[in-house]
N, C-alpha and C positions, 0 to 999 in steps of 0.2 A: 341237608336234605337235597336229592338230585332225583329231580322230576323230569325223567327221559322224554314221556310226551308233548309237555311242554315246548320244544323244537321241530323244528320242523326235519323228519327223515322218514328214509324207509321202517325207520322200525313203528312209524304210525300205523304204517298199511298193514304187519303182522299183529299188531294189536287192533287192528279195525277189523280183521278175518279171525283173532280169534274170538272176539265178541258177535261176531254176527252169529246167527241161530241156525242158518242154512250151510254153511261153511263149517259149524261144528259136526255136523251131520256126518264127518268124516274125519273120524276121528286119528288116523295119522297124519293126517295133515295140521289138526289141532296140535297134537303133539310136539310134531315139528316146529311149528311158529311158537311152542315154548321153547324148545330146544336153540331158535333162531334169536331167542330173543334173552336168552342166556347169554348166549356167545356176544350180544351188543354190551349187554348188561358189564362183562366181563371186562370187555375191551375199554371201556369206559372206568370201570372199577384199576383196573392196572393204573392208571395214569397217578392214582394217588400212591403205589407201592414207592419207596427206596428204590434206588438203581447206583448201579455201581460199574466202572468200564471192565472190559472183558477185552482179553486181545486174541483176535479171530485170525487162525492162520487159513488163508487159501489159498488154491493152486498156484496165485501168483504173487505171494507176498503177503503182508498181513496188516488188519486193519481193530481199531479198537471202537467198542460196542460199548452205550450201556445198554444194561441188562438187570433183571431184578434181581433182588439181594435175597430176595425170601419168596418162597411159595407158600399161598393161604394153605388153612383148614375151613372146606367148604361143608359144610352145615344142612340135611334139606330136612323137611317134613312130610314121613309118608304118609298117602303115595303119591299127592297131587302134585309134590314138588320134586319127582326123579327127572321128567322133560329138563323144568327149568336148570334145574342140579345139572344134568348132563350138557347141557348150555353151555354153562359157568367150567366144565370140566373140561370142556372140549378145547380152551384156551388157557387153563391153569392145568395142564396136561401131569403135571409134576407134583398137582398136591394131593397132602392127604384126606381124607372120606370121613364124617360124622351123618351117623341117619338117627332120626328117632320118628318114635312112634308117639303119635298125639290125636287126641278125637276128642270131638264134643258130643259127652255122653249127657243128653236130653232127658230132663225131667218128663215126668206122664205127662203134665199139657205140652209138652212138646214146645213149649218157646223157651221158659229156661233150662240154663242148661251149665255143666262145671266141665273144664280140660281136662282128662284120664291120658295122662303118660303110661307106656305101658313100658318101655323099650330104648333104650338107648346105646348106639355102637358109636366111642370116639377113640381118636389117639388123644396125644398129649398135646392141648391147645395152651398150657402155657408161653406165653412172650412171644405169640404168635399170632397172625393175624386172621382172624375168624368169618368167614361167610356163610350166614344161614338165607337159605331163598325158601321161598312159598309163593304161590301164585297169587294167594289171598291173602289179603291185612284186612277182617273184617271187626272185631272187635279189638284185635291185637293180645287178648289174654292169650291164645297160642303160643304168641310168639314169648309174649314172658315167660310162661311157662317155660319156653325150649333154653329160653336167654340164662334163668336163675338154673336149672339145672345142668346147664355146660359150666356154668360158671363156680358151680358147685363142686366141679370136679378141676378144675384150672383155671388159671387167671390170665385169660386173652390179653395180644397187645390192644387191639381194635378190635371192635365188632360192626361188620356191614350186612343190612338187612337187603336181602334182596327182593320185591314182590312186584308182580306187574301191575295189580290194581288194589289199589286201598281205600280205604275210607276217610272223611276227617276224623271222625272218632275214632278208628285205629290208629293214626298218627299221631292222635292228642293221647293215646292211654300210652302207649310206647314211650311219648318224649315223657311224658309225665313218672314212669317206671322206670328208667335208662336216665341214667348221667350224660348231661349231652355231650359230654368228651369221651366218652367211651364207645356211641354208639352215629353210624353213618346210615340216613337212610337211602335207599337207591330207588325208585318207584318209577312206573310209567304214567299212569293216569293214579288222581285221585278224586272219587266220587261220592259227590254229598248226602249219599242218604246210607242208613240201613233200616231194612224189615224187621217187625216186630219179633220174627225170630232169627237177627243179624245176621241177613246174608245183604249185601254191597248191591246196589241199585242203582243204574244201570247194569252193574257188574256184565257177569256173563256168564253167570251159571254157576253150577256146582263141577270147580277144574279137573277134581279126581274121576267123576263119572263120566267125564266129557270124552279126558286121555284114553281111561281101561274099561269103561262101561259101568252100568248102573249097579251099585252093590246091593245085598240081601238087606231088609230091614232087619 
């Protein structure tokens, strides 16, 4: 597990702007600081790929690179997670696309509540390395949900989770559902509470309304 916030960089001040409540009030700029924080997420996530030298001819002679051996299958959850996705895309410029469609469809009290997949577009993720991002790790059923159903369909080499804020009990239900050789987690901040109807406290809101605006009930 690789807890970005934890250090000290710029990509604090993107996740301290998109938490702030004033600052979400503009929501392209929200957007963007997922998008920005994709592209760290990313750059940070490379380091673990394979590399292999590449021999690079230029105008004046040639010189030998390494370079990755393989390009992910990047993973999101719509719609909160296109920003982040587009992040992570903007630097694996060469891989291929899985979306799915997942919601927490609410019981009448309105606090519980079960995952409803409705939708899933992937290639072929076998023996390949898989990145699913979300913005939110709150109870982490989501993400298993998204986890057993790719998995359903192919057998990843890796799978790396990408989310900028989590929970402890998102992280505890995840490692506890996930082989921890199978699964890498990548997180900015993680925060200790959730609400009675699991949203992440502190957190920062509800990410999909924040990016496209507030949906119909």
């Amino acid at each position: 597990m690789h807890v970005l916030g934890n250090s000290n960089s710029i990509f604090n001040q993107f996740i301290a702007e998109i938490r702030d409540e004033e600052i979400q009030k503009d929501s392209m700029r929200f957007r963007r600081n997922l998008e920005r924080c994709g592209e760290i997420f990313a750059y940070e996530l490379s380091k673990t790929f394979p590399y292999e030298k590449k021999k690079i001819i230029t105008p004046l002679g040639e010189v030998e690179i390494d370079l990755p051996k393989v390009q992910p299958v990047i993973a999101t959850i719509l719609r909160a997670g296109l920003p982040l996705h587009q992040g992570i895309l903007n630097f694996f410029d060469k891989a291929e696309n899985a979306f799915i469609s997942a919601y927490r469809k609410h019981d009448k009290n309105e606090v519980s509540f079960t995952i409803k997949m409705e939708y899933l577009s992937s290639p072929d993720i076998d023996g390949k390395i898989l990145i699913i991002s979300d913005p939110m790790l709150a109870t982490g059923a989501s993400m298993i949900t998204v986890i057993n159903a790719l998995k359903a369909i192919g057998t990843p080499l890796h799978i790396h989770i990408v989310s900028l804020i989590a929970s402890k009990e998102g992280v505890a239900f995840v490692k506890k559902n996930c082989n921890k050789n199978e699964i890498t987690l990548w997180l900015g901040n993680i925060d200790d509470e959730l609400t009675a109807t699991s949203y992440i406290v502190p957190g920062l809101g509800d990410a999909g309304d924040l990016a496209y605006g507030k949906k119909r009930d």
